[in-house]
TORLUM-199751 format. One record per residue (C-alpha): residue number from 1; x, y, z. Coordinates in steps of 0.5 Angstrom, whole numbers, plus 500, padded with zeros to 3 digits. Example, Ala and Ser with C-alpha at 12.3 -4.5 7.8 and 13.67 -1.06 7.14 Angstrom:
# residues 2
- 1; 525; 491; 516
- 2; 527; 498; 514
//
This chain:
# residues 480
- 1; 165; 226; 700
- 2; 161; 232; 697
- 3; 157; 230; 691
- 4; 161; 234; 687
- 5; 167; 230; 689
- 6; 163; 224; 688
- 7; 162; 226; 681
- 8; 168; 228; 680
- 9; 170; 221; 682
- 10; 167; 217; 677
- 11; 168; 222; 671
- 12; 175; 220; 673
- 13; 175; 212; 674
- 14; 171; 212; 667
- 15; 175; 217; 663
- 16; 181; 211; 666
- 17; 177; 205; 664
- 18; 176; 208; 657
- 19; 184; 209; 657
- 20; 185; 203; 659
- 21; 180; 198; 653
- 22; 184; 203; 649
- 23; 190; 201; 650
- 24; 188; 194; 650
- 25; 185; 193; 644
- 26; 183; 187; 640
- 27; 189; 183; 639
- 28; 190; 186; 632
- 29; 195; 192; 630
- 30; 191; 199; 630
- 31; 192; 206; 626
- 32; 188; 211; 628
- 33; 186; 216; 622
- 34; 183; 222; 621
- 35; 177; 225; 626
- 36; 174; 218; 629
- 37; 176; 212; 624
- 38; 180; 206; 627
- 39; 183; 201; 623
- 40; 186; 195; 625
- 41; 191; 191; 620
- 42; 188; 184; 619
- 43; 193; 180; 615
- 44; 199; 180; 612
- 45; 201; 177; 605
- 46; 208; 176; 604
- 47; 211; 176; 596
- 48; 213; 173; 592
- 49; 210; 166; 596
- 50; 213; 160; 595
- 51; 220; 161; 592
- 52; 226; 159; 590
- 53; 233; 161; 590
- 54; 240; 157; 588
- 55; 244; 157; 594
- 56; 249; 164; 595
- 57; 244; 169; 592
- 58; 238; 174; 595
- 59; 232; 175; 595
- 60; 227; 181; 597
- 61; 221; 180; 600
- 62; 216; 185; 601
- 63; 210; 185; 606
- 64; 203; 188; 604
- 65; 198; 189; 609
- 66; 191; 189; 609
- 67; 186; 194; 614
- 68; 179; 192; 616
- 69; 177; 198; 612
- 70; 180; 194; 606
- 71; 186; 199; 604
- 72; 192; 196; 603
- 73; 199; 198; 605
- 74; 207; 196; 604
- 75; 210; 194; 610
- 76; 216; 192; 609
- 77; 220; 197; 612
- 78; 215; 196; 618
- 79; 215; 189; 619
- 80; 220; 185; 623
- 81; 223; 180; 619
- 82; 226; 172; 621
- 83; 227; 165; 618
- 84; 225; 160; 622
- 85; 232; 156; 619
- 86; 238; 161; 619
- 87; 242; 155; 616
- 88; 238; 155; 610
- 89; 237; 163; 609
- 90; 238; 168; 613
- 91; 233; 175; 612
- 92; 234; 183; 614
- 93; 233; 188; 619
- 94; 237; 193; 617
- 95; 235; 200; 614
- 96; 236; 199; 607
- 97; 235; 192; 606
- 98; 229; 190; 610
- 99; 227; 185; 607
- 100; 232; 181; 603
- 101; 233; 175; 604
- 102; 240; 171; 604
- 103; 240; 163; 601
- 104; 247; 160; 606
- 105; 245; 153; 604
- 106; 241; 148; 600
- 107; 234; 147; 604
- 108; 227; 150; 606
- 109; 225; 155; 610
- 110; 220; 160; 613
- 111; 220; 167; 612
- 112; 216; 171; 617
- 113; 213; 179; 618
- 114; 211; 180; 623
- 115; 208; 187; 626
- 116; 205; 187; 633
- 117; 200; 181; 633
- 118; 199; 180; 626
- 119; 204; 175; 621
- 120; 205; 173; 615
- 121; 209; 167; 612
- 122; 210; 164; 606
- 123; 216; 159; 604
- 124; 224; 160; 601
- 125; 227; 153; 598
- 126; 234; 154; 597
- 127; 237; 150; 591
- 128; 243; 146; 591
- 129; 243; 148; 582
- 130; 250; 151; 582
- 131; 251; 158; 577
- 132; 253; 156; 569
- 133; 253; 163; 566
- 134; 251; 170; 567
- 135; 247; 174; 562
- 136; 249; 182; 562
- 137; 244; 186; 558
- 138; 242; 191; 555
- 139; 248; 188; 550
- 140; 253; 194; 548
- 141; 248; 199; 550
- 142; 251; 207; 548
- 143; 249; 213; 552
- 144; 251; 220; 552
- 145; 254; 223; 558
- 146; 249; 226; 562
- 147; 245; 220; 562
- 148; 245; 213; 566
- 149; 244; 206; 565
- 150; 241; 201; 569
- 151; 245; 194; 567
- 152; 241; 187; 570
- 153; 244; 180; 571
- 154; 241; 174; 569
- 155; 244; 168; 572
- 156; 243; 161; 568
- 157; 244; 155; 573
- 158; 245; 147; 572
- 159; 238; 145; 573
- 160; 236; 151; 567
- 161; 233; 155; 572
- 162; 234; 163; 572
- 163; 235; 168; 576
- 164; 236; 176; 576
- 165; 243; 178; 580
- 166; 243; 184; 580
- 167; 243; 185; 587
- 168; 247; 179; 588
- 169; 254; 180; 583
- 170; 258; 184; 584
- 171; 259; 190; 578
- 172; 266; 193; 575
- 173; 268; 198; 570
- 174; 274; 196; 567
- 175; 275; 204; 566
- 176; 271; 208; 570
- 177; 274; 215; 567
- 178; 270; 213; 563
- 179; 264; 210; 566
- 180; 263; 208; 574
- 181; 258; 202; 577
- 182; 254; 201; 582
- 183; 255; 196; 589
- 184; 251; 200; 592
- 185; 244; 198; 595
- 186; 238; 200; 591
- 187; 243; 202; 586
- 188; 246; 195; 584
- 189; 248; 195; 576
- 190; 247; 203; 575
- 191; 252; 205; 571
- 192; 255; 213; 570
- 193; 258; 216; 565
- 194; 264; 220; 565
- 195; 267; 221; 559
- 196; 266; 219; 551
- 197; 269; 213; 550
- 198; 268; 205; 551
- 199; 269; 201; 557
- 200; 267; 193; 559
- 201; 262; 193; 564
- 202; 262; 186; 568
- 203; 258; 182; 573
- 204; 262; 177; 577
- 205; 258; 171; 582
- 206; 264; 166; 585
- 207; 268; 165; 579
- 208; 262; 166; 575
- 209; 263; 172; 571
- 210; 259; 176; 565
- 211; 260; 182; 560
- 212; 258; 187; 556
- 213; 261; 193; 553
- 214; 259; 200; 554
- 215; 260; 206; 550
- 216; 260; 213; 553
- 217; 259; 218; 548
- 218; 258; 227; 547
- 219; 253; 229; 550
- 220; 247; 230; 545
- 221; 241; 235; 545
- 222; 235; 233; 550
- 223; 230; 228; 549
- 224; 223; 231; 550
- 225; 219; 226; 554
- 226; 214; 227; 559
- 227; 213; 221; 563
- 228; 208; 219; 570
- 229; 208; 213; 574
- 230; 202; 215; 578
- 231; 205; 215; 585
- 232; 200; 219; 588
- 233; 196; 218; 594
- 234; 189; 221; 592
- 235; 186; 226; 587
- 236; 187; 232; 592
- 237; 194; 230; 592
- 238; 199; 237; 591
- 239; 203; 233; 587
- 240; 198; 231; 582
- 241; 196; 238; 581
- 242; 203; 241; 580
- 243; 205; 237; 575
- 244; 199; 238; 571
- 245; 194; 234; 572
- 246; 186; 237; 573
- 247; 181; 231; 576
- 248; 175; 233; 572
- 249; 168; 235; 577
- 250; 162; 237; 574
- 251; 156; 235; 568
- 252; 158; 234; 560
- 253; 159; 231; 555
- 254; 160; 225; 552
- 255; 155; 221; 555
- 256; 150; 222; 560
- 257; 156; 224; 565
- 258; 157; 227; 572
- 259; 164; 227; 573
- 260; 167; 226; 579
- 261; 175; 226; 582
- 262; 172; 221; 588
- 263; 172; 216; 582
- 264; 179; 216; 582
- 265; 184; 212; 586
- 266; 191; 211; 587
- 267; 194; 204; 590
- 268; 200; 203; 594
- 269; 204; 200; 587
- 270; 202; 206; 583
- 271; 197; 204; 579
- 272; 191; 209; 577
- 273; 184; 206; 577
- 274; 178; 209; 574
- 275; 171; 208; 576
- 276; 165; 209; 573
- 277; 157; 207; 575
- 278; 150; 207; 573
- 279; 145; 208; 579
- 280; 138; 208; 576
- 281; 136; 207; 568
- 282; 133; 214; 568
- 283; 134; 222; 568
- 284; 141; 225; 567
- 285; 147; 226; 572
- 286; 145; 218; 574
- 287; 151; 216; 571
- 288; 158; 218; 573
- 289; 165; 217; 571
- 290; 173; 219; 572
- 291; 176; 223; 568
- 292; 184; 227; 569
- 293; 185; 232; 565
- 294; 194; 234; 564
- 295; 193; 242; 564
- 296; 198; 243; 557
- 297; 198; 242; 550
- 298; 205; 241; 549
- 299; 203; 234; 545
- 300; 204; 233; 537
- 301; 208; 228; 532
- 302; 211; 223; 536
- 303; 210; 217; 540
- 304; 205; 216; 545
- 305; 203; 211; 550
- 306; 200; 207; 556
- 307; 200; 201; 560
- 308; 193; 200; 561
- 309; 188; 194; 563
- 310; 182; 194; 559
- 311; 176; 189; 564
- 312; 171; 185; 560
- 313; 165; 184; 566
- 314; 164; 190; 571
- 315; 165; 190; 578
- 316; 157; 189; 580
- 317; 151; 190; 575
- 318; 150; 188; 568
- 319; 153; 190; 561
- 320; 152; 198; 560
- 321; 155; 201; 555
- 322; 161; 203; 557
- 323; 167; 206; 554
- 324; 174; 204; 557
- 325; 179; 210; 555
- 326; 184; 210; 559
- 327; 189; 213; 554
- 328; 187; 218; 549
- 329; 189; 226; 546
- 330; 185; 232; 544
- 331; 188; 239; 542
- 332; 185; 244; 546
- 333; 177; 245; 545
- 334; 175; 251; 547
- 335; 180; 254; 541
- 336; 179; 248; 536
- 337; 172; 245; 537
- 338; 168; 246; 530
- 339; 173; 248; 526
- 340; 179; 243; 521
- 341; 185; 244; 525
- 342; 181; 241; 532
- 343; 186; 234; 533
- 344; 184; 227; 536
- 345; 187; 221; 537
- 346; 183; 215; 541
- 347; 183; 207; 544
- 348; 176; 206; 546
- 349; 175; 199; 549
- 350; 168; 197; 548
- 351; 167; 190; 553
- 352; 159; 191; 551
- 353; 159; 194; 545
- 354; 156; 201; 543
- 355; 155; 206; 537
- 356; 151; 200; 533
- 357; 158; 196; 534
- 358; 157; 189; 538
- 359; 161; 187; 544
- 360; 167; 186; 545
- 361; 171; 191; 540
- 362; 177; 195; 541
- 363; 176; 203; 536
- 364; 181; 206; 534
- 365; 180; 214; 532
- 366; 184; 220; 528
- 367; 179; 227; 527
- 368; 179; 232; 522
- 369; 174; 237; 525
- 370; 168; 234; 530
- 371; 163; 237; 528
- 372; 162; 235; 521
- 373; 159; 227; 518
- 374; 166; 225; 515
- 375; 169; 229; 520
- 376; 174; 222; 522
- 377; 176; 216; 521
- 378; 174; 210; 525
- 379; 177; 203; 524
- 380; 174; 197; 530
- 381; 177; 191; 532
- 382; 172; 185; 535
- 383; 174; 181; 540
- 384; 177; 181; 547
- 385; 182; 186; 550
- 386; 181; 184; 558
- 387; 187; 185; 561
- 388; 194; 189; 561
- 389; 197; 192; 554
- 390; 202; 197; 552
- 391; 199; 201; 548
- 392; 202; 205; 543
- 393; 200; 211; 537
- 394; 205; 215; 532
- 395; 204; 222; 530
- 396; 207; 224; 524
- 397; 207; 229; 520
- 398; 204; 227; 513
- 399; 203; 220; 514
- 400; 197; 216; 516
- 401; 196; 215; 524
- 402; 199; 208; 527
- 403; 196; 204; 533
- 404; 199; 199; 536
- 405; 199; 193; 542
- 406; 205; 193; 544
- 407; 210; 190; 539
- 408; 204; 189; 534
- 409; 200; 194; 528
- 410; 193; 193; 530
- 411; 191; 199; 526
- 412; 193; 204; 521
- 413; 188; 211; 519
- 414; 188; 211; 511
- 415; 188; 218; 511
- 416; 194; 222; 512
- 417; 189; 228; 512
- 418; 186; 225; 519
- 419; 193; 227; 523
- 420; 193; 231; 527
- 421; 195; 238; 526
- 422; 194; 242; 534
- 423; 198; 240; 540
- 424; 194; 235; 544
- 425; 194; 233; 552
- 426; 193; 226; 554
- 427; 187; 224; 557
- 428; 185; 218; 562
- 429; 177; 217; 562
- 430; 172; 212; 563
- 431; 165; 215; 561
- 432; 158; 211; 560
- 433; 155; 212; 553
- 434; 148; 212; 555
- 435; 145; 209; 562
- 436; 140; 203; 561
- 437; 144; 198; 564
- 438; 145; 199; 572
- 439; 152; 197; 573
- 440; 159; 199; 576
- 441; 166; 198; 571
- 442; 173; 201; 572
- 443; 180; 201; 568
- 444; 186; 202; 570
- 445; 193; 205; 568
- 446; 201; 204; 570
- 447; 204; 209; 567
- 448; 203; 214; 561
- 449; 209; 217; 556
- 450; 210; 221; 550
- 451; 218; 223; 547
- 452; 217; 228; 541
- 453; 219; 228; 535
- 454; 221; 221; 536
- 455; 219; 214; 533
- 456; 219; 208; 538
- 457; 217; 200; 538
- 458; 213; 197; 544
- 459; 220; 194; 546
- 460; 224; 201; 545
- 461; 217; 205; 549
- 462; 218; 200; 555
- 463; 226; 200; 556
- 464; 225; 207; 557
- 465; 220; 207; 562
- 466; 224; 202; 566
- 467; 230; 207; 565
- 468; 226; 213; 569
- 469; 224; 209; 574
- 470; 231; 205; 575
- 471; 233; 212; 575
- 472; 228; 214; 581
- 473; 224; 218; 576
- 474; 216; 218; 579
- 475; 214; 222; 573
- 476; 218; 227; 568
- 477; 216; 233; 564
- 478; 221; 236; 560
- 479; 216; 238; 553
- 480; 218; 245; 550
//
């Protein structure tokens, strides 16, 4: 054999052997990524953990991964779902159902994921509470033609326990020329209208049944919403950027800031979180934070809200400055900066205090003109608002500017003067007023929605944010 051949012959046997530690790799599922990067699924966490269900009901499961690399994955259509006692509770393969789990009689069993080498579980109890009523709600709801309506069944069992039924009754209209329901999967309880008129919508478990009364009427002018779930996979994501949103990059103000669209990050679930640090306590540009900026200004009387969390202690370092303002508007600055008709409104979250203000303080803010001493109007809230809140403000023509927490008015401007006069945009941010502090913080949001012209409560805002997303609406824009 030639030296050639020889060579040649080890250069073949290592590129085999290299194949072959690939192939058997380290006992755990892997996915291959971009260019060189490997990770492997480390565990599996099956929710809800430990539940209960009455007997002849479902239940759905979901599979999350985790990754060596510390990202998080659905894998519920992925997974290989069993129970270990399919006398108790049986759970679904099948496409469309993976994951939902059938109670067949009283008694426990285990529920299972699996995906290669890897596995999660957690427990299912069958009770043996029998069903003493169903709950059909919204109660008597109307819509116009054109608009569904999403129906849930609550059912109320012997042992005072509840439990949602909406995939698990069956649904009927008593006139489906006026309006039909939905068995289907994914769809259960979706009611579409037909015609104006009025039908009884029923939800039937056994011999259990419970009512409510829909009413269909003609069809009404649009309603003007814009709406974002934040189902986005990074901040370069095409479908960010073609609804509107700009992740703002760069220097300025506020603050001492480099601002930077890496700081923005999106989970599986839809939820936005922005991240903001202070790396050294001298010179510029050594704080960053995130901002998104919406690329219209179509925002002015009505309500807008957020689903946001507010954080009390950073994720590394000390107490800075920093201001938490995932939701908040302002008119166009390059044609109303300086003048009377510039238009803000805020929800500033001030965990460490700032502006002179001692920590924790919530700010509310309408502006007349930013660039005069009177130029707003500024009411503060001490205390603690760690946490997820439904945050709402109303804008209307020559009246004072409201804020709310959910249901409750936690501030009102006292000047009708102060409200806004410019269509605004609505701005997610987290931004450090100065950098003496090395620290790290975030925020998060849920979602974002505005209707115009319209005066909503923190119920009213959030039974429509649920009718989008039970309509499969990931975001909605239909502003004039």
């Amino acid at each position: 054999m030639t030296r050639f051949s020889r060579s040649l012959c080890i250069l073949c046997l290592l590129i085999l052997l290299s194949l072959l530690l690939v192939g058997c790799g380290s006992g755990q599922s892997s996915v291959v990524g971009s260019g060189s990067s490997t990770r492997t699924l480390s565990s599996i966490a099956v929710t809800p953990p430990n539940h209960s269900i009455a007997n002849a009901t479902t239940q759905q499961f979901t599979a999350t991964g985790t990754y060596s690399d510390n990202t998080t994955q659905d894998l519920t259509t992925s997974v290989t779902w069993a129970s270990s006692d399919t006398s108790k509770a049986t759970i679904s393969n099948a496409g469309g159902s993976n994951g939902k789990a059938t109670a067949v009689a009283a008694g426990t069993t285990t529920i299972k994921a699996t995906l290669g080498t890897v596995s999660g579980t957690t427990t299912l109890t069958v009770t043996a509470a029998t069903l003493q009523s169903i709950a059909v709600t919204p109660t008597n709801p109307s819509i116009a033609l054109g608009t569904p309506q999403q129906f849930t069944a609550t059912g109320t069992y012997s042992d005072n326990t509840t439990q949602n039924l909406t995939a698990s009754v069956t649904w009927d209209s008593s006139d489906t020329s006026k309006a039909t329901i939905s068995n289907a999967g994914g769809s259960n309880g979706k009611a579409t209208p037909v015609a104006a008129g009025t039908t009884t919508i029923k939800a039937t478990l056994g011999t259990v049944s419970g009512t409510t009364t829909l009413t269909v009427t003609t069809a009404q002018p649009p309603q003007y919403e814009f709406f974002d779930d934040f189902t986005y996979s990074s901040p370069t994501d095409t479908a960010l950027t073609t609804f509107g949103w700009s992740p703002r990059t760069g220097t300025g103000a506020p603050g001492v800031m480099t601002w930077k669209s890496s700081n923005i990050t999106f989970s599986n679930d839809g939820i936005m979180t922005l991240t903001g640090h202070i790396t050294s306590t001298s010179g510029s540009g050594t704080a960053d934070g995130a901002e998104l900026d919406w690329d219209q200004y179509k925002m002015l009387y009505g309500t807008y809200a957020a689903r946001v969390r507010y954080v009390d202690t950073p994720d590394a370092g000390g107490c800075a400055t920093v201001n938490e303002a995932p939701f908040w508007a302002m008119s166009d600055w390059n044609t109303t900066h300086g003048k009377d008709t510039y238009s803000e409104v805020d929800f500033e979250y001030l965990p460490c205090g700032g502006w002179g203000l001692p920590g924790p303080v919530q700010t509310f803010t309408t502006w007349l003109n930013d660039s005069t001493s009177n130029g707003s109007i500024e009411k503060d809230m001490p205390g603690s608002w760690d946490g997820w809140h439904t945050v709402i403000f109303v804008v209307q023509a020559g009246q004072p500017v409201k804020w709310y927490d959910n249901n409750t008015l936690v501030s009102t401007a006292n000047d009708a003067a102060y409200t806004p006069r410019s269509p605004m945009q609505i701005i997610p941010q987290i931004w450090f007023i100065d950098n003496t502090v090395i620290s790290t913080w975030h925020t998060d949001i849920d979602w974002v929605y505005y209707v115009k012209d319209t005066v909503m409560t923190g119920d009213q805002v959030t039974a429509a944010v649920n009718n989008l997303r039970n309509l499969g609406l990931a975001r909605k824009n239909n502003l004039p």
